[in-house]
C-alpha positions in Angstrom: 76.5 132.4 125.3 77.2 136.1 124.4 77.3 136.8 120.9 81.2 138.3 120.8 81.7 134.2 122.0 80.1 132.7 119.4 81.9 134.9 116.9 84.7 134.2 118.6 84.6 130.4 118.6 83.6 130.4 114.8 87.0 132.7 114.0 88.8 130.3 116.2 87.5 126.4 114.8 87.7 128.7 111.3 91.0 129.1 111.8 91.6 125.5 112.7 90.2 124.2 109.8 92.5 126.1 107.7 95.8 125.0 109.4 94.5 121.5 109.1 93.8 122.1 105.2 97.0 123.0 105.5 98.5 120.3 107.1 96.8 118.3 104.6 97.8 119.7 101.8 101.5 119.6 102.6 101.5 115.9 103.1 100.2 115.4 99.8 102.7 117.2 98.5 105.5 115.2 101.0 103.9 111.9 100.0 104.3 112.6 96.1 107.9 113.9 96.6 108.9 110.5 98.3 107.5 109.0 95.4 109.2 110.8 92.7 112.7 110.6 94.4 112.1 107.0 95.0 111.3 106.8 91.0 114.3 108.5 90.6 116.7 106.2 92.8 115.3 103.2 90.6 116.0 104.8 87.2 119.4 105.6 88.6 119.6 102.3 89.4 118.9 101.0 86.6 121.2 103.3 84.6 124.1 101.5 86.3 125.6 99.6 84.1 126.1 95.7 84.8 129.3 94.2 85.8 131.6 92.7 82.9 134.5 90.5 82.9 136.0 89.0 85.7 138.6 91.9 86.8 138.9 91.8 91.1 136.2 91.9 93.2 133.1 93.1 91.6 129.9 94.2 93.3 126.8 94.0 92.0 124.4 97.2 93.2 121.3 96.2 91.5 118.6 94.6 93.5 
C-alpha cells in the first residue's frame, strides 16, 4: 500500500467513526425525549380529574 492510501483510509474509517458517535449520540438524546414525554402524558393523566356523579354517560380515561 502507498502511503496517500493509508492516509486516506485512516481520514475515511476517521470519519466513520464520527458519524457513528454521532448516530449514537442522537439516540440517546431520542431515547430520553420518549421518556420525558411519556412522563409527561402520565402526569397529564393523572391531572384529570375523576368522574363524579352519575350525569350521562361518563368515561373514565385513567388506566
Amino acid at each position: 500500500m502507498e502511503t496517500t492510501n493509508v492516509a486516506a483510509m485512516a481520514t475515511q474509517l476517521s470519519v466513520q467513526n464520527s458519524a457513528q458517535q454521532q448516530m449514537v449520540a442522537t439516540l440517546k438524546l431520542t431515547n430520553d425525549q420518549i421518556a420525558a414525554q411519556g412522563q409527561a402524558v402520565m402526569k397529564l393523566l393523572d391531572a384529570v380529574p375523576m368522574p363524579q356523579g352519575n350525569l350521562g354517560n361518563v368515561i373514565n380515561v385513567k388506566v
